[in-house]
LUMRO-914772 format. One line per field, with one value per residue (C-alpha): residue in one letter; residue number from 1; z, x, y. Coordinates in Angstrom, 1 decimal. Each point is the difference from the previous one (the first is absolute). Layout:
balo (A ...)
dovex (NUM ...)
zz (Z ...)
xx (X ...)
yy (Y ...)
END
This chain:
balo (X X X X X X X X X X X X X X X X X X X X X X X X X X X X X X X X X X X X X X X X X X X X X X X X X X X X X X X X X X X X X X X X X X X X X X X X X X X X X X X X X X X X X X X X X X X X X X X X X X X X X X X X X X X X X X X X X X X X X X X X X X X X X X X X X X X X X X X X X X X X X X X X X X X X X X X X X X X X X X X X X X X X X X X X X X X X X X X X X X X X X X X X X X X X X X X X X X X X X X X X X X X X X X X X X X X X X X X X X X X X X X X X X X X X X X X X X X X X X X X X X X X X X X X X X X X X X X X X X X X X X X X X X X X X X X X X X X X X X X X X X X X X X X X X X X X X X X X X X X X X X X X X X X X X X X X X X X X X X X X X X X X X X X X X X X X X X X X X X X X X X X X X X X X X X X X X X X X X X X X X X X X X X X X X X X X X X X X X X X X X X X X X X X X X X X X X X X X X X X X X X X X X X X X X X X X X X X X X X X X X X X X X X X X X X X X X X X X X X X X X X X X X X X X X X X X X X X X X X X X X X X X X X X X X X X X X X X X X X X X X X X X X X X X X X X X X X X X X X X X X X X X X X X X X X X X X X X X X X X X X X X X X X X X X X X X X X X X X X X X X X X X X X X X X X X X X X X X X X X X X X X X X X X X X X X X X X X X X X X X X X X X X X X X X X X)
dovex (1 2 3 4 5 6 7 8 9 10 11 12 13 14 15 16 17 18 19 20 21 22 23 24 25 26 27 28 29 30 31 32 33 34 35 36 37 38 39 40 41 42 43 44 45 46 47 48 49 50 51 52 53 54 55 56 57 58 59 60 61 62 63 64 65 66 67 68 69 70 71 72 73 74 75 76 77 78 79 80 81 82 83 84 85 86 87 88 89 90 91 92 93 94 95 96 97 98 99 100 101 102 103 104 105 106 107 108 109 110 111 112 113 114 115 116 117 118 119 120 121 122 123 124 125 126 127 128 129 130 131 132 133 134 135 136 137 138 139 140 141 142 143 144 145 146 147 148 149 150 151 152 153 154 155 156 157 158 159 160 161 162 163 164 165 166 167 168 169 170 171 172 173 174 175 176 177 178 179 180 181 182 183 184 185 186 187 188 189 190 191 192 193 194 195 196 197 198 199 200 201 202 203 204 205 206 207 208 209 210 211 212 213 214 215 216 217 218 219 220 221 222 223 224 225 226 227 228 229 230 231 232 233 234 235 236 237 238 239 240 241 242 243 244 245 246 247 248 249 250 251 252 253 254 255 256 257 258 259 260 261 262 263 264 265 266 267 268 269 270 271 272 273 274 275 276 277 278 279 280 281 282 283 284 285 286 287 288 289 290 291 292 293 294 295 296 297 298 299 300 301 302 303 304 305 306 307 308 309 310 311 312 313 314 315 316 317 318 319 320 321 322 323 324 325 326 327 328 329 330 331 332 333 334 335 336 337 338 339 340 341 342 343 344 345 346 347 348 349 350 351 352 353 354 355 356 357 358 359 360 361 362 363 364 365 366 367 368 369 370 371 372 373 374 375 376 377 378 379 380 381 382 383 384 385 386 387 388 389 390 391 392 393 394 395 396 397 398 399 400 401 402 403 404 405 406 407 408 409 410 411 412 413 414 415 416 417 418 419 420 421 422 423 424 425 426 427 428 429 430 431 432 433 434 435 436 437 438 439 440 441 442 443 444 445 446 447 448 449 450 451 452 453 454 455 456 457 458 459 460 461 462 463 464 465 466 467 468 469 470 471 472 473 474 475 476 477 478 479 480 481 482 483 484 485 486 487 488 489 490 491 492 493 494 495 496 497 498 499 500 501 502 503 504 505 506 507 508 509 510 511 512 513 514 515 516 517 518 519 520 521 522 523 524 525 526 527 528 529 530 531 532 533 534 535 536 537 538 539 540 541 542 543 544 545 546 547 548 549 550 551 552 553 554 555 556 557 558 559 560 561 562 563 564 565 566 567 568 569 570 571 572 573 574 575 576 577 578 579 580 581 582 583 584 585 586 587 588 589 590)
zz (123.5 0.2 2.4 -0.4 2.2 -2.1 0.8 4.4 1.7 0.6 1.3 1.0 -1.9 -1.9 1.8 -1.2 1.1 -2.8 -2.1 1.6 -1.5 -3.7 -0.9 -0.3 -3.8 0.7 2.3 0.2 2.7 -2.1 1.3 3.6 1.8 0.2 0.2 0.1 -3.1 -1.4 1.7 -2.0 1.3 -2.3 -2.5 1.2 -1.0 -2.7 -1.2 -0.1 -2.9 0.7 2.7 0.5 2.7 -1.3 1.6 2.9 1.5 -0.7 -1.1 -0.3 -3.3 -1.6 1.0 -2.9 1.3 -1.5 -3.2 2.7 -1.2 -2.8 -0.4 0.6 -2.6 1.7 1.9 1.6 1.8 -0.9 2.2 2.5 0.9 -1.5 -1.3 -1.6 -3.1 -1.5 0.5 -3.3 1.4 -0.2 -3.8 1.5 0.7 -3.5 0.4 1.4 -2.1 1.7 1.9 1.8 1.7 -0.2 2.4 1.7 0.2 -2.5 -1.2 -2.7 -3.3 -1.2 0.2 -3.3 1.5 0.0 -4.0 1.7 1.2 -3.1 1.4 1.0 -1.3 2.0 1.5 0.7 2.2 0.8 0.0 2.8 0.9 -0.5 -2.8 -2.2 -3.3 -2.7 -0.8 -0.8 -3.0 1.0 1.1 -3.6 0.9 1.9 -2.8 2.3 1.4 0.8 1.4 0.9 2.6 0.4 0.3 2.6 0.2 -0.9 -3.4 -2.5 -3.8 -2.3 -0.1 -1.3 -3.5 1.2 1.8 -3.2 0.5 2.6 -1.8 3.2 0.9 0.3 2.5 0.6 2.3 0.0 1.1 2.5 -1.2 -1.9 -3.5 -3.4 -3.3 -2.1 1.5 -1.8 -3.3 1.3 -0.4 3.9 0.0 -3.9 2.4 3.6 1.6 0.9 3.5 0.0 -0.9 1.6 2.1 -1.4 -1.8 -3.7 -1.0 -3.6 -3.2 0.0 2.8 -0.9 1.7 0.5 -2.4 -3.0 0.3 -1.8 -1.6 0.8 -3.3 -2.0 0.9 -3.0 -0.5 0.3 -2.6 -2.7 1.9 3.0 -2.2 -1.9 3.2 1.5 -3.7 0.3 4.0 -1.2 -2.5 2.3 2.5 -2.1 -1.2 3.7 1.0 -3.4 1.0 3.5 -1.4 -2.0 3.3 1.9 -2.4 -0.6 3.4 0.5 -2.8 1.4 3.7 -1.6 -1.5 2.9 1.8 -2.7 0.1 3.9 -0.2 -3.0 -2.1 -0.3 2.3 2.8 -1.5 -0.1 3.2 1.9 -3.1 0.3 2.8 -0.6 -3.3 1.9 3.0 -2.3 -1.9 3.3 0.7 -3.2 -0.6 3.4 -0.4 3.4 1.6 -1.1 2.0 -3.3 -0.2 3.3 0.4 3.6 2.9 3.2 3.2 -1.2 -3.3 -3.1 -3.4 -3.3 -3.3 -2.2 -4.2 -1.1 -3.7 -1.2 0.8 3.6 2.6 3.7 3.2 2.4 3.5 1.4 3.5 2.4 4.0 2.7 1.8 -2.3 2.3 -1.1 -3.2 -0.4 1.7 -2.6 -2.9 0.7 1.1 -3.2 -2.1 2.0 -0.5 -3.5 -1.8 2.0 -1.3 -3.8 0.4 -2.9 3.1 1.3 -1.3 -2.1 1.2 -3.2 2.2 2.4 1.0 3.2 -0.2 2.8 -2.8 -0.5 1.0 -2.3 -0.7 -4.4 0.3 -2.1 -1.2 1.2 -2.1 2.7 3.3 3.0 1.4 2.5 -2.3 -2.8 2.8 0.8 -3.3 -2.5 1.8 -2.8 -2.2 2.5 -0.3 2.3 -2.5 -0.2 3.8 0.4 -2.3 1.6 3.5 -1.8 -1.4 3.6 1.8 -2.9 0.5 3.8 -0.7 -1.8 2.5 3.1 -1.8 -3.4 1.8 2.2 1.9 -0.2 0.3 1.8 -1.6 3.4 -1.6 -2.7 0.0 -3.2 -0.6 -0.5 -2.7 -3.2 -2.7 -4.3 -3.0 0.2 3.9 0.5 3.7 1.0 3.8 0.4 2.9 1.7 1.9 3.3 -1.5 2.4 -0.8 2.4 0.9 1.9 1.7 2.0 2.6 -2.6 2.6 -2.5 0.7 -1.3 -3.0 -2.0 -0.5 2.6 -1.2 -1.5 3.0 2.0 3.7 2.5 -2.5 -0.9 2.1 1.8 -2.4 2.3 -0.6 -3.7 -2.3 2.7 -0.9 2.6 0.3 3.6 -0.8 2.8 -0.4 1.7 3.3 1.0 0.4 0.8 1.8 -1.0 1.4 -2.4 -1.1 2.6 0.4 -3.2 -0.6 2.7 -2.6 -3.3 1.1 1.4 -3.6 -1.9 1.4 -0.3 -3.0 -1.1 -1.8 -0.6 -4.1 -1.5 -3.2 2.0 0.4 -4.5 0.8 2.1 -2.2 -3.3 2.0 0.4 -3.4 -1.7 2.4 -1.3 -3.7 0.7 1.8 -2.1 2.9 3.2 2.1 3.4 3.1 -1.9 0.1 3.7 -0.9 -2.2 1.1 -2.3 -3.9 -0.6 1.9 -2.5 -2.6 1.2 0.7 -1.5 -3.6 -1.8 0.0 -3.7 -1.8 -0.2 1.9 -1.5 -2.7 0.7 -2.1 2.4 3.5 0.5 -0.6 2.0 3.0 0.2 -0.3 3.5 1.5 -0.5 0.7 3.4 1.0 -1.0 2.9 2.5 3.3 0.9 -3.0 0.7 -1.2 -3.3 -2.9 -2.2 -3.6 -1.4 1.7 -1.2 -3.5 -1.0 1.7 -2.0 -3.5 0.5 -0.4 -3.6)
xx (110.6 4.0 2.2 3.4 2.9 3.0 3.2 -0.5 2.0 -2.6 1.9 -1.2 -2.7 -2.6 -3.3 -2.4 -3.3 1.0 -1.7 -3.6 0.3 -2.0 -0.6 3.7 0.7 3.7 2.3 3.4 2.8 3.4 3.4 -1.0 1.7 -2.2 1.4 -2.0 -2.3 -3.0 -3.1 -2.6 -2.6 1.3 -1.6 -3.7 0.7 -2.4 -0.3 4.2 0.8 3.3 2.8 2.9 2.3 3.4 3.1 -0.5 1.7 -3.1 0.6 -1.5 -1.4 -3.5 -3.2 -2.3 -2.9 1.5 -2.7 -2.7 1.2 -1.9 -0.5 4.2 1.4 3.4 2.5 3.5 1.3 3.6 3.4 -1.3 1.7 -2.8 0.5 -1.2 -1.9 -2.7 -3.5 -1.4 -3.8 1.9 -1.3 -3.7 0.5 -0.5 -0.7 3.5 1.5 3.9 1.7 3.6 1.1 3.8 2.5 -1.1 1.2 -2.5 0.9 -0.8 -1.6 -2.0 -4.0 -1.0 -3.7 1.8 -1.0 -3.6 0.6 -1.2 -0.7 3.4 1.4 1.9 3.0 1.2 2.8 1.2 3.9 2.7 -1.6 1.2 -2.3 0.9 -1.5 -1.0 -1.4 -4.1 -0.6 -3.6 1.2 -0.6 -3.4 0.6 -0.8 -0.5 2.9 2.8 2.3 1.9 2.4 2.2 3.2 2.6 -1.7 1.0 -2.3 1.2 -0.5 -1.4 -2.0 -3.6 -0.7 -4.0 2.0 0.0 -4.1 0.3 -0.6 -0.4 3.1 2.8 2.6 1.0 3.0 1.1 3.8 2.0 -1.5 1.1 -2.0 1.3 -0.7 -1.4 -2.1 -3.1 -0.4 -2.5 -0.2 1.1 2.6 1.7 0.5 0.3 3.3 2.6 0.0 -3.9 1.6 4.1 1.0 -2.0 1.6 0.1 -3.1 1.0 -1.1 -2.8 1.5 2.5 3.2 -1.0 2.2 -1.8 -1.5 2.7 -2.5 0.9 1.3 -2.6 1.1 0.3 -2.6 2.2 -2.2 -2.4 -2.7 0.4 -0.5 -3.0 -1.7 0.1 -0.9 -3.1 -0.5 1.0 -3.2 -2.2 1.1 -0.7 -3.7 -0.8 1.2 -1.6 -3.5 0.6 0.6 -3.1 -2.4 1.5 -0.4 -3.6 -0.6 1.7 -2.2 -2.7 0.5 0.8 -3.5 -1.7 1.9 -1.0 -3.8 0.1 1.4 -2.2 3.7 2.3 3.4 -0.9 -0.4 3.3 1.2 0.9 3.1 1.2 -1.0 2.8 -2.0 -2.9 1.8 1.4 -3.3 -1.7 2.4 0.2 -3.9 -0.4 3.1 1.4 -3.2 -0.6 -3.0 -1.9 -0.7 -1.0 -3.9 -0.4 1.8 -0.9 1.9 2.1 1.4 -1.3 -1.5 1.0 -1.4 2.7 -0.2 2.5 1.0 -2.5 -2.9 -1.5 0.0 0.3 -0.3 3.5 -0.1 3.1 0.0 1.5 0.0 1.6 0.0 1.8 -1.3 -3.7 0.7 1.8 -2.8 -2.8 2.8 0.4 -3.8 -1.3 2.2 -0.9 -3.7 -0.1 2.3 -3.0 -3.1 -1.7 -3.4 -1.5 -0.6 3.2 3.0 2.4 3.6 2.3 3.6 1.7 3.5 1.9 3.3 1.9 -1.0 -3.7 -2.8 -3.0 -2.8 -1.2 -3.8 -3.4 -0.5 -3.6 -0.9 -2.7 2.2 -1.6 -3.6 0.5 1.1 -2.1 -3.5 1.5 0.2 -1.9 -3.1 -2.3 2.1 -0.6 -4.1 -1.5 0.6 3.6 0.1 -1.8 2.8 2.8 -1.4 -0.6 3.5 1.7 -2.1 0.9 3.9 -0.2 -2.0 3.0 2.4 -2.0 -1.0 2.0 3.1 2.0 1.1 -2.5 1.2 -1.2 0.5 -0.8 0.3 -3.6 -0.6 -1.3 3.8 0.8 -2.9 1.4 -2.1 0.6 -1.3 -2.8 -1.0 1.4 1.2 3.1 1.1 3.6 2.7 0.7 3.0 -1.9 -1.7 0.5 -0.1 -1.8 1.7 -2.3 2.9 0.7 -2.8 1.2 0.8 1.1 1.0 -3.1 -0.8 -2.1 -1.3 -2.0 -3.4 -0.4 1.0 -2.2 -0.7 2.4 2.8 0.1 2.9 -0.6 0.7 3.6 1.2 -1.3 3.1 2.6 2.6 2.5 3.4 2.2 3.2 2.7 3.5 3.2 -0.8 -2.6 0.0 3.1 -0.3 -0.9 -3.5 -0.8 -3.3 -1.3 -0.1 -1.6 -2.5 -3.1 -0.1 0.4 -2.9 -2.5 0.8 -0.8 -3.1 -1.5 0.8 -1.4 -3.2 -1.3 -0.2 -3.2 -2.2 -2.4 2.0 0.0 -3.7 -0.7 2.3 -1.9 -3.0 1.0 1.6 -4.4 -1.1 2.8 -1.1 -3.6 0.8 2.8 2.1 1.4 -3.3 1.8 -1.9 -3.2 1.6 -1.5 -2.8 -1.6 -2.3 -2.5 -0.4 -2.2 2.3 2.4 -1.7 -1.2 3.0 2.4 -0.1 2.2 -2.3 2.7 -2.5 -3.6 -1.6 0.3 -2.7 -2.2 2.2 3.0 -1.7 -0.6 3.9 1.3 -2.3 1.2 3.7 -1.1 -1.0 3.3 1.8 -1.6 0.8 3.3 0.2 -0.8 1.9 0.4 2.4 -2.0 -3.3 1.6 -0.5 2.8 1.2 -1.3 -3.3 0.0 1.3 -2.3 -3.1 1.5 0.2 -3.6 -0.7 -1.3)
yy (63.0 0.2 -1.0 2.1 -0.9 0.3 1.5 -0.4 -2.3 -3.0 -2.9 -3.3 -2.2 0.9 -0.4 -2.8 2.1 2.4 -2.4 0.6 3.3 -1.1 3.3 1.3 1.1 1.0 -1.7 1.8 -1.5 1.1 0.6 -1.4 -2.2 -3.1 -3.4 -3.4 -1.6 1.6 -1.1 -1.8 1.9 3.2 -2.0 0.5 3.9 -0.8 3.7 0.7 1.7 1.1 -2.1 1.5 -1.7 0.5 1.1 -2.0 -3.1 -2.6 -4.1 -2.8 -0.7 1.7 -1.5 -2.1 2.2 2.7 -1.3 1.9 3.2 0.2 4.1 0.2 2.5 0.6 -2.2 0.6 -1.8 0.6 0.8 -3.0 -3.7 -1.6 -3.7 -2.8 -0.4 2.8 -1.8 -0.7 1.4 3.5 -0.4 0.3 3.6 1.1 3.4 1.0 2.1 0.7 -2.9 0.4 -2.2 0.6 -1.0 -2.3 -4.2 -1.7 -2.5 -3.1 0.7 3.4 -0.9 -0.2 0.9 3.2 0.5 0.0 3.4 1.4 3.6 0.8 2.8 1.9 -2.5 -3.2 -0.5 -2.9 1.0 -1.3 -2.9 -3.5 -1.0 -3.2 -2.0 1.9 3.2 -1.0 0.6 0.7 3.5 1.0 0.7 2.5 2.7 3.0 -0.2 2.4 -1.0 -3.2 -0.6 -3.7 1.1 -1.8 -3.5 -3.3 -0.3 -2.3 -0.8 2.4 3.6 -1.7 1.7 0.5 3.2 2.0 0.0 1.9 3.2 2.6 -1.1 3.0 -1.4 -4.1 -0.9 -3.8 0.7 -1.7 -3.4 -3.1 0.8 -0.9 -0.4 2.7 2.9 0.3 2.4 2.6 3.3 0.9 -2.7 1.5 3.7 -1.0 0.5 -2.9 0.5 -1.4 -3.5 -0.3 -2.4 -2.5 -3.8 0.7 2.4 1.0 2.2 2.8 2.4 2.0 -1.2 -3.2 -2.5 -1.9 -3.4 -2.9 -2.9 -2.9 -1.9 -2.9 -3.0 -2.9 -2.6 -3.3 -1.6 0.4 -1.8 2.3 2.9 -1.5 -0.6 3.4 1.5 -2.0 0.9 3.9 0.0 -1.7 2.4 2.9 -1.2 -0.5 3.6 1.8 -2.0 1.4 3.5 -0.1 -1.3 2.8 3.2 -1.1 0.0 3.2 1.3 -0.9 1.2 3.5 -0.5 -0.9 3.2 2.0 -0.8 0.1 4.1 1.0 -0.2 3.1 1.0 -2.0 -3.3 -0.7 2.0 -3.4 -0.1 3.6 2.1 2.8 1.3 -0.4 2.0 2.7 0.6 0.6 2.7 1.4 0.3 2.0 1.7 -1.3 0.4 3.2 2.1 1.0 -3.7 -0.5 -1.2 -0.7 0.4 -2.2 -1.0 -2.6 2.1 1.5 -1.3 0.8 -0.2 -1.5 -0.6 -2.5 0.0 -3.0 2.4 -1.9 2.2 -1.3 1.8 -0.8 0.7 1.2 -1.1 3.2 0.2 1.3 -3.2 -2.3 -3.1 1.0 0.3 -3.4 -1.5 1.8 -0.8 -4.3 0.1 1.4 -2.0 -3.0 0.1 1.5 -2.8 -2.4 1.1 0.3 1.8 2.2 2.7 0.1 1.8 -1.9 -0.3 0.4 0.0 1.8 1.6 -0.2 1.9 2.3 3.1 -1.1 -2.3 -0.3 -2.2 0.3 -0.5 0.3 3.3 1.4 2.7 2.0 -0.2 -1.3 0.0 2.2 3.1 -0.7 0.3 3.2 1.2 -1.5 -1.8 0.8 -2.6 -2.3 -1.2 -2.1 -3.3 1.0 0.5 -3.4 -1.7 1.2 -0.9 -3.4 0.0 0.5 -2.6 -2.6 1.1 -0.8 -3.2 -1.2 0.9 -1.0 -3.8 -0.4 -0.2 -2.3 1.1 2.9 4.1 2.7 2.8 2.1 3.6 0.5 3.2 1.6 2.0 -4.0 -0.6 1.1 0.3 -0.3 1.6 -2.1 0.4 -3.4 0.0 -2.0 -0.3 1.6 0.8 -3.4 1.4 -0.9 -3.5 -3.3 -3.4 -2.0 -2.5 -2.8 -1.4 3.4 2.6 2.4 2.9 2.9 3.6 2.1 0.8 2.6 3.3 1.8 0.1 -3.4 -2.3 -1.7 1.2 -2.2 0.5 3.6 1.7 3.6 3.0 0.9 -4.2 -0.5 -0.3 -0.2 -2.2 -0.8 0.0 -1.2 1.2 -0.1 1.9 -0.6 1.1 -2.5 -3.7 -0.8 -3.2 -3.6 0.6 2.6 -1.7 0.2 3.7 0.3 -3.2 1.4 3.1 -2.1 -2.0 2.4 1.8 -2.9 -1.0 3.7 0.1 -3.6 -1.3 -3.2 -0.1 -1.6 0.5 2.2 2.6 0.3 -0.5 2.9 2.2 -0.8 0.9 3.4 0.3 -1.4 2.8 2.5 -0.7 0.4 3.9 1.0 0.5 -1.4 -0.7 0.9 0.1 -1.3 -3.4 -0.1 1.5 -2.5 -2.1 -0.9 -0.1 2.4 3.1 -0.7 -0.2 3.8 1.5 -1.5 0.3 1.9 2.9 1.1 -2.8 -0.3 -2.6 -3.5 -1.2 -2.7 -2.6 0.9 0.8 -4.1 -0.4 3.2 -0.6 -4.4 1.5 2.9 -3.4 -1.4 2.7 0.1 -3.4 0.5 2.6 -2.0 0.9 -3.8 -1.4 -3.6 1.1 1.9 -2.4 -1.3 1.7 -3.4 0.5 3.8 -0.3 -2.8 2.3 3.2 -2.1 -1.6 3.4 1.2)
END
């Protein structure tokens, strides 16, 4: 849900019951005129993805509980009389990927949690403000990023070499400061243009125009003592460093090992030290996402089948919506919960992209598509022990999510379109764009979530509400006062709550239950859901009547997983059983 108010002439504070609203994704107040502090209470919007509040006429300083925004991918806050120091906890929100926060009155020393932040990649701004100290050299890990802003402040010392890591980075602006010494030898630094670095103490050779560094001259040992002594501390000094050297390449050997052994070896093994080949290769191997390597398509983008030049080939899902709120939420959510888990039945994460041009996740490649498709087409592939395995497979992939995990995930969207299968008829659980991680701390209230078909009764939405995402947006000729909450809060509310669930494992349960029953038929089961009451009605009707009836070594195992199925359907979510409880029922079946 979004909350669009930019561009009206709000006056006056903003509201602290705003902050009852957990559901909001977006929360836009720009180029307003609202005065006063930001309440702490913003910071219970546990599912903000994007804050935009700049252009307005808001101080005070930033709240600590900003660290509760944990799903925050875009901040701006800039063209404000904010002051004070940047709270370190704003290096909790690791999944924001653009931060301005541009003139403003911070002031002290740059956050060196700020190196935290290791998905940004679009911006940080942190220009006219009244920033001191020195530049962290921590920022160097910010290897995604595009572009730097800290320009007119009061930084002193020197630009940290660890900047020439940075190698997403196209622009960096540290003018108007007190810098010196010599600008780092990087690639971006040799062509960038003088005007990045003016008005700054004495910042010397590397940029063209800038004047060349003047050592400074030896100075004379005063006696031969003196320059015995620092010969011998000079060697000592040396050993110590080369011994150092030597422990630190081994253990960078053998990380690159381990990574290697982790991602079965090959391009991606070494995608955490160069992500632009990695970026470029995607590109080139689909063509820029060219249709006649297009898969799949689904509602959240399209798939593509992409060959990279060591042979591997990986499916990448390029994430494409009208709504760019859903799709952030599906994007963070995905990433989120795949860089978690490592289950053979669940489909390996190898990287992902977010850039204004593209966002994609790099996954396993499964050869035979999804479930769903290959029932429709190729049942008679698909036996009753291969039918039985992959039902087996599914169940052990929620078991792991539901009980492996702490916090555990629900993944809130099995269906079989989300069951992809391999040459081999492995199964592996995909799509996690609507996944939750419970969090036993919270009610976890959530928007809801999941395909109509597969979600339990109580939570499915009416066919005229499902998918509706919604968006308040107010223009210029409403809300004009300094009460305008209140003209809008009654509807913000009643929308959440209509459009809220309670999330728990059950929901996965019933879902799976309908997927067992799918794979049994061969198709969606529809209205029979209702219908079945007893063992022995499915076991009548609902066969795929494309295979013969099971033979007597597989009829024991396909008639314990109708069982389960059935109990997994249950209307009341207390009296369905748990994925532990089904997939150690499923594998005690030979």
């Amino acid at each position: 849900m979004s909350l669009r108010l930019s561009n009206n002439r709000l006056n006056g504070t903003i509201p602290s019951e705003i902050g009852q609203s957990t559901q909001l994704g977006v929360l836009d107040l720009s180029s307003n005129h609202l005065v006063g502090e930001l309440p702490k209470n913003l910071c219970n919007l546990i599912s903000l993805i994007e804050l935009n509040i700049s252009s307005n006429q808001l101080s005070g300083e930033l709240p600590s509980e900003i660290r509760k925004l944990l799903q925050l991918m875009r901040l701006d806050v800039s063209g404000n009389n904010f002051g004070g120091v940047i709270p370190e906890e704003l290096g909790g929100c690791k999944l924001l990927i653009s931060v301005d926060m541009s003139n403003n009155g911070f002031n002290g020393s740059i956050p060196y949690e700020l190196g935290q932040l290791v998905y940004l990649q679009e911006l940080l701004d942190l220009s006219q403000n009244s920033f001191s100290g020195h530049i962290p050299s921590q920022l160097g890990q910010l290897t995604l990023l595009q572009t730097l802003n800290l320009s007119h402040n009061n930084l002193v010392g020197r630009i940290p070499p660890s900047l020439i890591n940075m190698a997403s980075l196209s622009a960096v602006d540290v003018s108007h400061n007190e810098l010196e010494g010599p600008v780092p030898d990087g690639q971006l630094f040799r062509r960038a243009p003088m005007e990045w670095f003016t008005r700054n103490r004495g910042l010397c050779d590397v940029v063209a125009g800038l004047p060349s560094c003047s050592s400074s001259p030896a100075r004379e040992a005063p006696n031969v003592i003196l320059l015995s002594s620092m010969a011998v501390l000079g060697a000592l000094l040396l050993f110590f460093l080369f011994v150092g050297f030597a422990a630190r390449l081994m253990r960078r050997r053998k990380q690159i090992a381990n990574a290697t052994s982790q991602t079965g070896g090959g391009a991606f093994s070494i995608w955490n030290f160069d992500g632009g080949d990695a970026y470029d290769e995607i590109i080139k191997a689909t063509e820029n996402f060219h249709d006649k390597y297009c898969i799949g398509k689904g509602g959240c983008g399209s798939v593509y089948r992409a060959t990279l030049s060591t042979g591997e080939v990986v499916a990448v899902k390029k994430l494409q919506q009208p709504d760019p709120q859903i799709s952030w939420q599906h994007f963070q959510n995905e990433v989120q919960a795949l860089t978690q888990v490592r289950h053979r039945n669940i489909v390996r994460l190898f990287g992902f992209c977010s850039t204004p041009r593209h966002k994609f996740l790099v996954c396993e490649y499964m050869s035979r598509g999804n479930l769903a498709d290959f029932l429709q087409e190729d049942a008679t592939e698909l036996d009753w022990v291969r039918r039985v395995s992959i039902i087996k497979e599914v169940a052990c992939a929620l078991c792991y999510l539901h009980h492996d995990l702490v916090p555990p995930i629900v993944h809130r969207d099995v269906t079989s379109n989300n069951v992809l299968l391999d040459s081999d008829f492995k199964a592996c659980l995909s799509d996690f764009g609507t996944a939750r991680t419970l969090n036993p701390a919270s009610s976890n209230w959530s928007s809801l979530a999941g395909t109509r078909g597969y979600m339990a009764p109580g939570n499915s939405p009416s066919a005229t509400s499902r998918q509706h995402h919604h968006i308040i947006h107010v223009d210029g000729r409403i809300c004009r006062h300094d009460r305008w909450y209140d003209d809008i809060f009654p509807f913000l509310l009643l929308v959440e709550l209509a459009y809220s669930t309670r999330v728990n494992e059950k929901c996965d349960v019933y879902s799976f239950g309908v997927v067992t029953l799918e794979v049994l038929l061969g198709r969606h089961p529809g209205d029979l859901i209702s219908s079945c009451h007893d063992e022995g009605s499915v076991m009548r009707e609902m066969l795929d009547p494309r295979l013969p009836l099971p033979p007597a070594e597989v009829s024991g195992a396909v008639s314990a997983v109708v069982k389960i199925s059935l109990r997994c359907l249950n209307s009341n979510p207390v009296c369905r059983p748990t994925m532990q409880h089904v997939s150690n029922e499923l594998c005690a079946i030979k």
